[in-house]
C-alpha positions, 0 to 999 in steps of 0.5 A: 651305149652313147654318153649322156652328152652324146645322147643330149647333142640328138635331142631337143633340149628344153632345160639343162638343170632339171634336164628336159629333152625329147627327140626330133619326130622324124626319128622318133618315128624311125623305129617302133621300139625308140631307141634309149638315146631318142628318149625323151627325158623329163627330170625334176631335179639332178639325175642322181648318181647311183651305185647299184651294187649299194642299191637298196630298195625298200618296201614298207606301210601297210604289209606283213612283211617289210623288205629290203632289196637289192637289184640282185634281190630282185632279179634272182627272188622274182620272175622277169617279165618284159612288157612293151608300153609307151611312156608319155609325159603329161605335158606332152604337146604342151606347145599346140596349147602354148599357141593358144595362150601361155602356160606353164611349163617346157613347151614340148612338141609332140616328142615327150613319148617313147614306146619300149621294152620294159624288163623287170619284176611285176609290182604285185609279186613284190607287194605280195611277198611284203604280204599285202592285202589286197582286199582292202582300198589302199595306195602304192606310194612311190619315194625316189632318189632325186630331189625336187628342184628348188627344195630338199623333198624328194621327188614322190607320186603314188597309184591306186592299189587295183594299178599297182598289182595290175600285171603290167606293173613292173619295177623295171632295170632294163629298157630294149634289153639293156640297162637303163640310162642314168637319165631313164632311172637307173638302176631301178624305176617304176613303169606304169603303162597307161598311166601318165610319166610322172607315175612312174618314178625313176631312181626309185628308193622305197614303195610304202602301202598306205590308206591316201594317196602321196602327201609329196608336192608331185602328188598332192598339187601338181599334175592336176587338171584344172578348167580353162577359168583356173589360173595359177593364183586361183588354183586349189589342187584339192579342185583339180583332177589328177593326172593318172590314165593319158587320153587318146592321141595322135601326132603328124612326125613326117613331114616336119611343120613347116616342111617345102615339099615339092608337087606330088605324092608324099607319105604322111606318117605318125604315132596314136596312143589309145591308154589300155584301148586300141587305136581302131581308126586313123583319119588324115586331112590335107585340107585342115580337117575339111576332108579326110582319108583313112590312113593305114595303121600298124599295131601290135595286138599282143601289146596293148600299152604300145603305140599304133603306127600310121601311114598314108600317101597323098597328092600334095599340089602347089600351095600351103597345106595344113596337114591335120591327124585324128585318131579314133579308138575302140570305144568309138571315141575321137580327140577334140578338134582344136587346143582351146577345147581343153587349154588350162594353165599347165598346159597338161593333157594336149590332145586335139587334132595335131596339125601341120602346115607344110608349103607345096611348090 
């Protein structure tokens, strides 16, 4: 495996400390499992240090039987199981919502997303052998290892407890087969297909069962969703909606914005992501959304939390173009046509038409 240096010299690095970095999309579209090193990473704080032989995990709150684990107790009491999913951070796109007004936060393109193979052990066998009850409406909360930048809290978040026992919820230590990168949550994190990345933690440190959501800053006032009249100083998180499930979305990764192409034909190609619905209908403008041609798409049907692959050829003439992609998923549901239909102030959950201008000549 590449060193962390190695890996951040192939990506596109929007902070150094917390550490935040995510691929070109020509690379990201290169493979439909995205390699560890063309990850995107998002950090809160320091990437911690961790020993896995020291490594414990504890699960506590409201269960029978509080635990003690270590990733050998994992590994050699629970089933292994390997789930495909996407990861995507909620901030994704934030920069088509930048070209809007300003916002909060790293201006990630369209590269804060990765599709892997997740191998751990299911959340619920654990929960269960804590002896939890599972008919009774509660939250998983989540403590990890890394502290919040700028404060000594350690980073949190939690999910409903319906999520937490749902079968693809794993507490997971390999990624594509092979142990997780210090920056991707070694040894131990938590993976929440569907869910937005900051639901699922890395360096993972202890699960508490509790009656409320997490009390963590992460939790409670960040990643909310707020209107467009909401601005930093008027926010009241008790107001915004938390960022659980992504909505539907698609990116152009080739060609590049501002690409010089020559007259002819050119394959257009991307990536669209429906949460636990299906991608069932890709449409590409080379005229900024005034016509649309429906593009070929490439889809595992036995993993329904990866991504849906697209790809069309079209007839590119001398000329700037703007290359426009919309997804359509099997609710017959469709993505907004333009940033400012959802712009807010942290610039979260940016999933408009993704647009491309190329120059033709």
């Amino acid at each position: 495996m590449l060193g962390l240096f190695q890996r951040k010299d192939r990506l596109i690095v929007h902070g150094e400390a917390p550490y935040n970095a995510e691929p070109p999309l020509d690379r990201l579209r290169a493979a439909f499992l995205t390699d560890q090193a063309d990850f995107y990473v998002r950090s809160h704080g320091d990437i911690p240090d961790l020993d896995a032989d020291g490594y414990r995990l504890t699960v506590d709150g409201m269960i029978a039987t509080p635990l003690e684990l270590s990733v050998a107790d994992l590994k050699a009491r629970f089933a292994h199981v390997t789930v495909t999913a996407v990861m995507q951070c909620a901030g994704n796109r934030r920069a088509d919502m930048l070209a809007v007004a300003p916002v909060a936060g790293d201006p990630w393109a369209a590269g804060a997303i990765g599709n892997a193979e997740w191998t751990g052990v299911r959340l619920a066998d654990v929960l269960h052998a804590a002896g939890i009850d599972a008919g009774s409406p509660r939250h998983v909360a989540f403590e990890s290892h890394d502290r919040i930048a700028g404060s000594d809290i350690r980073f949190g978040a939690s999910i409903p407890l319906a999520k937490a026992l749902a079968p693809e919820t794993l507490l997971a230590f390999a990624m594509n087969g092979e142990p997780l990168a210090p920056e991707h949550g070694y040894p131990l994190r938590v993976v929440v297909p569907g869910f937005a990345g900051i639901r699922s933690p890395k360096w993972l440190a202890r699960i508490t069962v509790q009656d409320h959501p997490s009390d963590n800053p992460m939790q409670a006032d960040d990643y909310k969703l707020f209107p467009p009249d909401v601005t930093a100083e008027t926010a009241d998180p008790a107001h915004g909606i938390t960022i659980e499930a992504m909505p539907l979305n698609s990116a152009i990764c080739e060609p590049a914005r501002g690409a010089a192409l020559k007259p002819g034909r050119h394959a257009i190609r991307g990536y669209a992501i429906a949460s636990d619905r299906a991608v069932a209908r890709v449409d590409v403008s080379t005229d900024g959304g005034r016509s649309w041609a429906q593009a070929r798409i490439d889809r595992d049907a036995d993993a329904p939390y990866a991504w849906t692959f697209w790809e069309i050829d079209r007839e590119l003439t001398a000329g700037e173009h703007e290359l426009a992609v919309r997804a359509w998923d099997s609710a017959g549901q469709t993505q907004p046509a333009a940033p400012d239909d959802t712009w807010n102030y942290k610039g979260y959950l940016s999933a408009a038409w993704h647009r491309v201008r190329v120059t033709v000549a």
